[in-house]
C-alpha positions in Angstrom: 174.0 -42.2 113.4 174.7 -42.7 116.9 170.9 -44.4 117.7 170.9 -47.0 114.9 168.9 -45.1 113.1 169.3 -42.8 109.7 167.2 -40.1 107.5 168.1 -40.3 104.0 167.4 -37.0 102.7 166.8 -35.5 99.2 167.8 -31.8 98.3 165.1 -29.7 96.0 166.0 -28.5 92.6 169.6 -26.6 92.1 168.9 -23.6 90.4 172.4 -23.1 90.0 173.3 -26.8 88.6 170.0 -27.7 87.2 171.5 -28.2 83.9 174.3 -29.8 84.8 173.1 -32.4 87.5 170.1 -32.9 85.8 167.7 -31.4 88.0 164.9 -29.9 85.1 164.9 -33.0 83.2 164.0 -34.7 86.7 161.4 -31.6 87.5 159.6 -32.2 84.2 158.8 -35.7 85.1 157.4 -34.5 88.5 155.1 -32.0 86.5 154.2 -35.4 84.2 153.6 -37.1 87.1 155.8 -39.8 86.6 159.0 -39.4 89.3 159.7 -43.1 88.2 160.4 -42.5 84.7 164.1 -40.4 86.6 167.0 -41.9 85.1 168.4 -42.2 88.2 165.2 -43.5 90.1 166.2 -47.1 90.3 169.6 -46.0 91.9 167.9 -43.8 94.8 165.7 -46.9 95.4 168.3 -49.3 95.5 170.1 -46.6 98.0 167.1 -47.0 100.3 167.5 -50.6 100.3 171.1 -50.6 101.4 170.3 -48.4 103.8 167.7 -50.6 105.4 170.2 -53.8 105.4 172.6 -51.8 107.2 170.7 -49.9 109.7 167.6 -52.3 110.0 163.6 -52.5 109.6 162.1 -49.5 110.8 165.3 -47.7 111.6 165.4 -45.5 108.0 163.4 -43.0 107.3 163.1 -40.3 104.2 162.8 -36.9 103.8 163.1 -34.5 101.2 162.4 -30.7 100.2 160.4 -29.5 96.5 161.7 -32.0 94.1 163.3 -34.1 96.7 160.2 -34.3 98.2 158.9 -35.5 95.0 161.2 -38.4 95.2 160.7 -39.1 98.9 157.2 -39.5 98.8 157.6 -41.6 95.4 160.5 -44.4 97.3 157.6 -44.6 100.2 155.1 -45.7 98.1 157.7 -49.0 96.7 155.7 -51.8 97.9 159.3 -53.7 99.0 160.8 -50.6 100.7 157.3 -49.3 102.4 156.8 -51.8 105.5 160.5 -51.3 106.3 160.9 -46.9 106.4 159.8 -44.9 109.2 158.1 -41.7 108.6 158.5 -39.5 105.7 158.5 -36.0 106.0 158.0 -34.2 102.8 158.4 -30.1 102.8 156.8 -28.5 99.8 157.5 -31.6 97.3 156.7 -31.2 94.1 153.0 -32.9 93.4 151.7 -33.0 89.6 147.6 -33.7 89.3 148.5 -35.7 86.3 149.9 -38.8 88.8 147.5 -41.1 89.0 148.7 -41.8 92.8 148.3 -38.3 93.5 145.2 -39.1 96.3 146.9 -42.1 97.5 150.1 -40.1 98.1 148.3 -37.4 99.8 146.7 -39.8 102.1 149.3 -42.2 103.3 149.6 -42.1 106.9 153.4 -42.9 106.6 153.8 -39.4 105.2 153.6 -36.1 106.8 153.4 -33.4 104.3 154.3 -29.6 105.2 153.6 -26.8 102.3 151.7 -23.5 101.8 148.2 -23.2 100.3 149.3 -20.8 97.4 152.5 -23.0 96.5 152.0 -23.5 93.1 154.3 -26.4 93.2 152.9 -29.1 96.1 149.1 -27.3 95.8 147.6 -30.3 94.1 148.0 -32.1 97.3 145.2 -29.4 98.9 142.4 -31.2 97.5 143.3 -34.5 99.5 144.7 -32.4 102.7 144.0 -34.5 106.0 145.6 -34.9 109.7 149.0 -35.5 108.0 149.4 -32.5 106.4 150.8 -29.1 107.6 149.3 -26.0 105.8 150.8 -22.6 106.0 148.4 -20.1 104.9 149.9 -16.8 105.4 151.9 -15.8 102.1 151.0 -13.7 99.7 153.2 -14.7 97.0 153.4 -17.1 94.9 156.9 -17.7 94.2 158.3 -17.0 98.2 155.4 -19.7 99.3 157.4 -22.5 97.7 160.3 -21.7 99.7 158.5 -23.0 102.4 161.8 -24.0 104.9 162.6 -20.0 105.3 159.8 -19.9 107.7 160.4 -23.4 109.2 164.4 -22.8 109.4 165.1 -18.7 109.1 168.1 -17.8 107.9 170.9 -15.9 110.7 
């Protein structure tokens, strides 16, 4: 962008494509807690890594919503990416209690977490909530809590 700097960002799961672009495969390893076992995991990381030579140390950050979150929060966690990203911003990503960096994850400063209480999908990080995470705790419903950016960005 115009300041040097860029935000790599990673869209959620496609209901509409999730066969097709392989979106449920990639949700089941979220759920196994294992977003490195993605076949395409090594290609997003080596994404991140062209995107730092380009634009520079410190000067890229990630983001990503529900399973891009997922994938986000995995690349910031890369011991040879981490010193060089900015913030992450993670909205709702998918979190599994079966990854056994799910309390590291939750507690990296280099990550700020937004997500409702009663979203079935990120709620494993509640446990291990701290100053970087954002907790919505209004909705009632399961399902609607997940779609967590219609209250951060509301549709016209």
């Amino acid at each position: 962008d115009r300041n040097g700097k860029a935000v790599i960002a990673f869209r959620g799961t496609s209901p509409q494509q999730a066969i097709n672009n392989n979106d449920l495969v990639e949700d089941v390893h979220v759920a196994s807690g294992d977003v490195k076992a993605m076949s395409d995991y090594a290609s997003y990381k080596n994404h991140v890594k062209n995107m730092i030579e380009k634009y520079g140390s410190g000067n890229v950050s990630l983001s990503g919503y529900s399973l891009g979150g997922s994938k986000a929060v995995q690349l910031t966690q890369e011991k040879e990416l981490r010193s060089h990203l900015g913030t992450t911003v993670a909205l709702a990503p998918g979190m599994s209690p079966l990854d056994d960096q799910l309390k590291q994850k939750a507690r990296d400063h280099k990550i700020d977490y937004f997500y409702h209480h009663n979203d079935g999908v990120a709620n494993s990080l509640i446990a291990h909530s701290g100053v970087n995470h954002t907790v919505h705790y209004s909705e009632k419903d399961a399902v609607k809590s997940h779609m967590l950016l219609d209250r951060l960005a509301p549709q016209k």
